[in-house]
C-alpha positions in Angstrom: 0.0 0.0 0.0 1.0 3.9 -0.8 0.3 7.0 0.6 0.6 10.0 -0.7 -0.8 13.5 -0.1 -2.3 15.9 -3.1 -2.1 19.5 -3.6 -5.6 19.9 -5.7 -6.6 23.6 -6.6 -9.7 24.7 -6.9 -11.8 22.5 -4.0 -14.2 25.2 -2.0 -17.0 23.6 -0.7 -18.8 19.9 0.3 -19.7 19.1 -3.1 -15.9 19.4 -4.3 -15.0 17.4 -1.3 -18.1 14.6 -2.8 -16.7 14.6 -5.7 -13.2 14.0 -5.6 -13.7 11.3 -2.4 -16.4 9.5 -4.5 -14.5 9.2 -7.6 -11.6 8.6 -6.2 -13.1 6.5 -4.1 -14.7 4.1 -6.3 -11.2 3.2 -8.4 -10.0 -0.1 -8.3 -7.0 -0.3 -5.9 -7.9 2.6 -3.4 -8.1 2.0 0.0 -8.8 5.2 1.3 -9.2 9.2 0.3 -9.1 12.2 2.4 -9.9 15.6 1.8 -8.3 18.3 4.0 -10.4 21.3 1.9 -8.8 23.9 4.5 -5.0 22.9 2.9 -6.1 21.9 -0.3 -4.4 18.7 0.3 -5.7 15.0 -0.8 -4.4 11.8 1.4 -4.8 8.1 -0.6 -3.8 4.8 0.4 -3.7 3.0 -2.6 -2.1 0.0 -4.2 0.1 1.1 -7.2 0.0 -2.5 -8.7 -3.8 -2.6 -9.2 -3.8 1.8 -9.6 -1.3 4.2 -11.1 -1.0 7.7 -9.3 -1.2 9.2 -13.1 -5.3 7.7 -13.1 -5.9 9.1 -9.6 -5.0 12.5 -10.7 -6.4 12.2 -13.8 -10.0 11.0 -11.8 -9.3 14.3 -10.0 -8.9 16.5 -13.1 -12.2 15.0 -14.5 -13.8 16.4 -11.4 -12.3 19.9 -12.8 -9.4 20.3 -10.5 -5.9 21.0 -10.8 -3.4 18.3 -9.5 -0.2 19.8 -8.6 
């Protein structure tokens, strides 16, 4: 399992914090995904041999966020 922690610009509210936990979320190899919308910072726990960290932040860009 790997953790790593996101900068993601642009999350303001609940619903960004929905929608980047829920689609993230629901991926194949994620154990766990925190939003921290105070820091603008993402925590997942994921396994990189079922998930790539390239289709995490792309999940997050869908949700029309910037992945630093």
């Amino acid at each position: 399992m790997e953790n790593v922690t996101l900068n993601v610009i642009g999350m303001s509210c609940g619903h960004c914090v929905n929608a980047v936990e829920g689609n993230v979320g629901k991926l194949a190899g994620v154990a766990e995904v925190k939003v921290h919308l105070e820091t603008g910072k993402v925590d997942v726990a994921f396994d990189h041999e079922t998930v790539t960290l390239e289709k995490i932040k792309e999940t997050i860009d869908d949700q029309g966020y910037d992945v630093e």
